[in-house]
N, C-alpha and C positions, 0 to 999 in steps of 0.2 A: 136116266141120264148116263153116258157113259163118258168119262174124261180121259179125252189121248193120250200119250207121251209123244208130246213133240221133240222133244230131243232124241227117240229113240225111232221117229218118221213116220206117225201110226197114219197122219195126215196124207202121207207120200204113196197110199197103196191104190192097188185101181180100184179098190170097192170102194174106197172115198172120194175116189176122185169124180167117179159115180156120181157120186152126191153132191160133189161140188168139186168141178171143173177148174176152181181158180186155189184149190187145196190148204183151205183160207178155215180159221173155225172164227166162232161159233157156227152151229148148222141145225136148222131145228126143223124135227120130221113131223107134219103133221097127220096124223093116223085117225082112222074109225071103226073100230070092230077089226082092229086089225088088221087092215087095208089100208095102205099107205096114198095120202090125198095128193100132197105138198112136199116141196122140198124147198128151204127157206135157210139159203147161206150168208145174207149180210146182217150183220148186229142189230141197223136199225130199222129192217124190212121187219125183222124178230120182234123188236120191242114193239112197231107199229099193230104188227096178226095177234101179239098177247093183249095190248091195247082194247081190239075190237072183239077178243073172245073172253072167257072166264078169267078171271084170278082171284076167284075168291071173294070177289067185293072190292079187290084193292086194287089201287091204280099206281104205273109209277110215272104216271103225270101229278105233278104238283098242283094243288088245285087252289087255284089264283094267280098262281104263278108259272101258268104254262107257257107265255112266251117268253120267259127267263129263263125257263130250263133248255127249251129247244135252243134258243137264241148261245146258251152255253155248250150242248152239244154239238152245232156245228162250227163255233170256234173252235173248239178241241180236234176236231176232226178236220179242218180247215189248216190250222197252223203248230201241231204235234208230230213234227215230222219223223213217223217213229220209223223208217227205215234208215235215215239217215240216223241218231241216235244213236239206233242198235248196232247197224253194220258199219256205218261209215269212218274212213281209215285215210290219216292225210297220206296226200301223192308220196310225201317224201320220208312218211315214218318206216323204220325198220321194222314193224309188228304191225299185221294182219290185222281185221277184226270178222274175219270170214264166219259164216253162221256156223253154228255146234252142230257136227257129223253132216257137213254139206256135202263130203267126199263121197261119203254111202248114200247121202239123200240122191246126188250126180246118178250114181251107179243104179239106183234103183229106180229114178225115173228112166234110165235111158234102157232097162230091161223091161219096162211098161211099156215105153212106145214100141220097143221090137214086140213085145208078146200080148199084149190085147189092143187090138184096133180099132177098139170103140171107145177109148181113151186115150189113145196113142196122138192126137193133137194138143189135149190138156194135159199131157205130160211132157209134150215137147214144150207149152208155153212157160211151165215151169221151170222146166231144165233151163232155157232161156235165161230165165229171173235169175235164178240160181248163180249162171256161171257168170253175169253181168255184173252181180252181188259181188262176186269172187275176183273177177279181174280190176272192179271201178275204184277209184279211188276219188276224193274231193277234196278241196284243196282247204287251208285251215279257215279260211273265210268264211265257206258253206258252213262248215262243222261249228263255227262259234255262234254264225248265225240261229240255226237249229238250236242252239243251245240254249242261246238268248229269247229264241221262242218261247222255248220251254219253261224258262224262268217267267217271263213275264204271264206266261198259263199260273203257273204257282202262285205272283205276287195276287192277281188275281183273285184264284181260291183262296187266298185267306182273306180277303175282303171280304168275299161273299160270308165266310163261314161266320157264325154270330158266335159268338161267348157260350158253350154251355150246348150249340145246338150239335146236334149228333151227326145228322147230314148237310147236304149243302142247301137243299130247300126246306128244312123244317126237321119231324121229327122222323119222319120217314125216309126209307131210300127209295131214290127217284130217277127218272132216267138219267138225269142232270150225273147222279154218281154210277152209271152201271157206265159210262162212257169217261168217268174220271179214273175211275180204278185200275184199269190197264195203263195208262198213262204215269199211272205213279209206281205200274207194277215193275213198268219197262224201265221208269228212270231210275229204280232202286236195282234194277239185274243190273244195269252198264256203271254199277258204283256212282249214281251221284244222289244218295242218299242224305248227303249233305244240306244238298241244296234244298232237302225237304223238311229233315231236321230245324234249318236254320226259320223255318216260317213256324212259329208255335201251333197257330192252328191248325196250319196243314199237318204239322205233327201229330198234333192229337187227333186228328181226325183221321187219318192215316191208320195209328195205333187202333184206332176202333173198326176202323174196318177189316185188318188184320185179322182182330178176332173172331169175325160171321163167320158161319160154316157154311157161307156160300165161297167164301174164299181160300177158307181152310179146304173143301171140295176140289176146286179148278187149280188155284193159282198155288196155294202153298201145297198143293199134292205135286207139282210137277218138279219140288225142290226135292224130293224124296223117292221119284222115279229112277233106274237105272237109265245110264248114259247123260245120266244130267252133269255139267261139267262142273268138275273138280274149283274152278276160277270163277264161277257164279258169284255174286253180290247179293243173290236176290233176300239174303237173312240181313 
């Protein structure tokens, strides 16, 4: 496994883009003897191919409770408006919220489209996003709306979460949390840690997750990467 620095643009190069066109992770390669088969860029196509191949014996389908957990991963994926969130900046505020080193990400996809041309379309659709990111603004309606989403995902998850249980379906982690985790990664980066805080069990169950060294890997490596901004929340 190798984990990017996205604030330092490892995602923005042509040789990833290679791999995926919409310069989006996760991206899982699948290989045999060495020979590259598959190339598999959305989360839930990922979780679907580990599904129907090996893991060991284990599944992160909940087993009796599979249409609970699908039924909660595409809520989350449905109404987590996480661009909004992340980037979004009322019309009328004095302060940006433009993405971390968009300026060099700008400059580096627009020397991809000039210098490799077999990328040079998914890097302009990038540059696109980017500069759209950078000029849009939403107005405080959007922004509370999204917000209001997000809370009501939270009040949610602690419903679900029982007294005691570790994850959201039982003892195991399941797809139900490989699709919460981001979710709560992003709302603790944009400082509304609060709002997580103030749900006991999403807190503690938050806390535990914290501690896997699946997360300690991905998410709390990217706090400790160069170029990661100084203004982060994400501790």
């Amino acid at each position: 496994m190798r984990v990017l620095n996205l604030f330092n643009q490892e995602h923005l190069t042509a040789d990833f883009l290679r791999k995926n066109p919409a310069a989006t992770v996760p991206v899982l390669e699948v290989a045999c003897d060495g020979k590259l088969l598959e190339t598999i860029p959305d989360s839930l196509a990922i979780v679907k191919h580990l599904e129907r191949g090996d893991l060991g014996g284990k599944s992160l389908i909940p087993e009796g409770k599979e249409a609970m957990a699908w039924e909660w991963v595409d809520r989350v994926r449905a109404e987590f408006q996480s661009y909004t969130i992340t980037f979004g900046k009322v019309a009328d505020a004095s302060e940006t919220s433009a993405p971390p080193g968009s300026g060099r990400a700008i400059r580096m996809l627009q020397d991809i489209a000039e210098q490799h041309p077999d990328v040079a379309d998914a890097a302009r659709t990038k540059l696109h996003t980017l500069k759209h990111v950078r000029r849009s603004a939403v107005s405080s309606e959007e922004l509370q709306q999204a917000h209001e989403a997000a809370w009501r995902l939270l009040d949610a998850l602690e419903e679900m979460l029982a007294p005691g249980q570790p994850f959201i379906f039982g003892a195991s982690f399941s797809v139900a949390d490989a699709f919460t985790v981001p979710m709560l990664a992003r709302l603790q980066w944009r400082n509304h840690g609060r709002q997580i805080r103030e749900r006991s069990r999403v807190s503690q169950y938050w806390e535990r997750i914290q501690e896997r060294p699946s997360y300690l890997t991905v998410f709390d490596a990217q706090c400790h990467m160069d170029g990661h901004p100084e203004d982060c929340r994400c501790k």
